[in-house]
N, C-alpha and C positions, 0 to 999 in steps of 0.2 A: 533332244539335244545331241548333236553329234560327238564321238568319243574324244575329238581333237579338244573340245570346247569344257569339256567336264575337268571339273580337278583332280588332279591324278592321287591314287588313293594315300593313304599314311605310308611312309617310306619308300616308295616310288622314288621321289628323286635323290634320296639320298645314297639309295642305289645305284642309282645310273653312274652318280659321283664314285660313288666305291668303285665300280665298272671301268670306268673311264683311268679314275689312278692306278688301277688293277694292267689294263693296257698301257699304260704309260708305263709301268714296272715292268711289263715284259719287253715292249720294244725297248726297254736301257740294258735290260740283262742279256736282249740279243746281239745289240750292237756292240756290246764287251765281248761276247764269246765269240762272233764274227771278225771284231775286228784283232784281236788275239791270236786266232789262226790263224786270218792272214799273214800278219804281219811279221808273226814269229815263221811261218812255212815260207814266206818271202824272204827271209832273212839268212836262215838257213840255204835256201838255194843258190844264193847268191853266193854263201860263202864256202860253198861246196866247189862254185867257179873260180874262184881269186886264184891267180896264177901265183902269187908269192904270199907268205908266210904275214911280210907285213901289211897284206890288203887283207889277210885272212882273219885278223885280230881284231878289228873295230868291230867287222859284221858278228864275228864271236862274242864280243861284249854284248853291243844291241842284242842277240838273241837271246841271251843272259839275261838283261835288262826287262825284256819284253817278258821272258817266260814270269821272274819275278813281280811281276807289274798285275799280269793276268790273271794267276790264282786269287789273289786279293781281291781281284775288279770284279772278275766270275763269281766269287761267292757272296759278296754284298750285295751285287746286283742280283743273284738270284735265289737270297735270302730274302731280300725286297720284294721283289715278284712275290714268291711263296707267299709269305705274310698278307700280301694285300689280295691275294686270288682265296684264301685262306680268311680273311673277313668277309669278302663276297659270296663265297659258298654259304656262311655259316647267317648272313643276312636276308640269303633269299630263303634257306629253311624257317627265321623268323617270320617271314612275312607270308609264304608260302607252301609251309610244309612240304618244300621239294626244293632240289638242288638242280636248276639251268647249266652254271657255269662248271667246267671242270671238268665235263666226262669223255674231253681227251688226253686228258692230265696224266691217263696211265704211257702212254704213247707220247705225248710231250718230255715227261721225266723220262725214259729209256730213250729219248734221243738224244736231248741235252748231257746224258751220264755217259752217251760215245765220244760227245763234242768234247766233256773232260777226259776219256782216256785217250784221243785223240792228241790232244794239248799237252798231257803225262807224259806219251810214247813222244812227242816234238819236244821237248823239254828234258827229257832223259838223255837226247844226241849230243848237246848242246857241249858236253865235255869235250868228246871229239872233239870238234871245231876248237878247242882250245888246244887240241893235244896238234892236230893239225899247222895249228899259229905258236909250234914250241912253247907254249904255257904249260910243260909238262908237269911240274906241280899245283898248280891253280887245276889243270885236269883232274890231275888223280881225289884234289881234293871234293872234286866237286864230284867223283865219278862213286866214293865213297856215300856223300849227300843223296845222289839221285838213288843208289843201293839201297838205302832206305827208306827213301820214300817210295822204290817200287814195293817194299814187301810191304809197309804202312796202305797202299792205293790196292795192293791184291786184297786184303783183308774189308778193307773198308769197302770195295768193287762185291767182294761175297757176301756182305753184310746190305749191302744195298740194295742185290736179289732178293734176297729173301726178305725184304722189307717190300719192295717195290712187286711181287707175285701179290704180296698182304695185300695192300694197296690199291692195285687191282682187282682183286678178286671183291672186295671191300666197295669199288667202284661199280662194278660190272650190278654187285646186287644193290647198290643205290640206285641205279638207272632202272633196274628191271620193276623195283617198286614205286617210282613216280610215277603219278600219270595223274590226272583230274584238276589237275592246278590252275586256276584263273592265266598265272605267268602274267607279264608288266606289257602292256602295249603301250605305256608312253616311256617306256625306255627305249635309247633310239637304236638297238638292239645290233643283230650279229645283220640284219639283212639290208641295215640303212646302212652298215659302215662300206665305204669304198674298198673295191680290191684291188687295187693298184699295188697296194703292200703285199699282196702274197705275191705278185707278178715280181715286185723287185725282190722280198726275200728267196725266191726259187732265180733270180739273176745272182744275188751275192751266193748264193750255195752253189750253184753252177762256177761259179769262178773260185769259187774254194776248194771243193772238187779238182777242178783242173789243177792247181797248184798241188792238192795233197799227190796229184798223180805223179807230175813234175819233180816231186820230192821224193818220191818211190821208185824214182827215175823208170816211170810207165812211159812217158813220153820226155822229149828233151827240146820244149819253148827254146825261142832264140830271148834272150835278154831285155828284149821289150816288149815282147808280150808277157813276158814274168809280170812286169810292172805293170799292162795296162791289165791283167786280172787283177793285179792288190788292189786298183784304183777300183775298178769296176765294183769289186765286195766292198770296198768300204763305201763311195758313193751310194751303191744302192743300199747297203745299211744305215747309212745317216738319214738318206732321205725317204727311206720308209715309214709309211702313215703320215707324214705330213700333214 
């Protein structure tokens, strides 16, 4: 009987389902974090241009708006993720005495933990731009807020190394002891899924990129190419993995 034809063993498919919500969880937590930095890096630069004080206030609120919008979205959705990549791991050891998924996880966390100091450092400027649009008490208040929450994100940033070395190191000898494992061939695995999705998330990172430069003022876009990278990261984040 051929392997396509046989019934796939006890927990097989309910794996694949853990899998599949698993990847569902992560493209939501990237399109939050994607579309976050856009949005707010686009915001910002624009309001860095305003020639007067009262074009310079609304873009200041939005960036305000956005910065408070995204810590929340980022960490649900990537507390989501976690949790459901976090029952997958812990289901293929049931079934298999070995863990498949996860073992770029140490490299995925250290990248997403730049995406948030990234988002911190863009979030930090955000008084400026009000002290900029004469909101000089709404600045200072806010200049106080973000004061704290820099030495609150230094602390939690050192505490995250030294968790995320654990983590790794913890990782690294997971991998070096698996090996002999059947693994799921009727899961429709890493080699059936289309990679059109990495093509378009290396397109949204490309255009996020550009913008973080733009806002470093490494380079100085004319005002429509601002706009056609925010569109470009978000497009190719919504419609990746389709």
């Amino acid at each position: 009987m051929l392997l396509t034809e046989m019934a796939p063993p006890p927990g097989a498919q309910e794996l694949a389902g853990l899998r599949a919500r698993a990847r569902s969880a992560r493209r939501g937590a990237l399109v939050a974090l994607t579309a976050s930095i856009a949005l707010l890096t686009t915001a910002q630069l624009l309001a860095d241009r305003a020639a007067t004080r009262e074009q310079t206030l609304p873009l200041a609120v939005l960036s305000l708006a956005v910065f408070a919008a995204a810590l929340p979205a980022m960490a649900i959705t990537q507390y989501v993720w976690g949790a459901r990549a976090r029952r997958v791991r812990e289901r293929e050891h049931e079934l298999y005495a070995a863990v498949f998924s996860g073992r770029a996880r140490p490299l995925a966390r250290l990248a997403v933990a730049g995406c948030w100091a990234v988002t911190l450092l863009l979030g930090w400027t955000v008084p400026r731009l009000f002290g900029q649009a004469a909101q000089y008490g709404l600045a200072d208040a806010l200049s106080a807020v973000t004061d704290a929450m820099a030495w609150a994100s230094i602390g939690a940033g050192a505490l995250f190394l030294l968790w995320w070395a654990r983590d790794a190191a913890l990782t690294v000898t997971r991998v070096l002891r698996a090996g002999g494992s059947p693994g799921d061939p009727w899961d429709p695995g890493r080699s059936a899924r289309p990679r059109d999705g990495a093509m378009l998330w290396t397109g949204a990172a490309v255009a996020i990129a550009a913008l973080l430069g733009a806002r470093a003022h490494l380079w100085e876009p004319a005002t429509g190419i601002v706009y056609g990278l925010l569109t470009t990261a978000l497009v190719c984040g919504v419609v990746t993995d389709e």
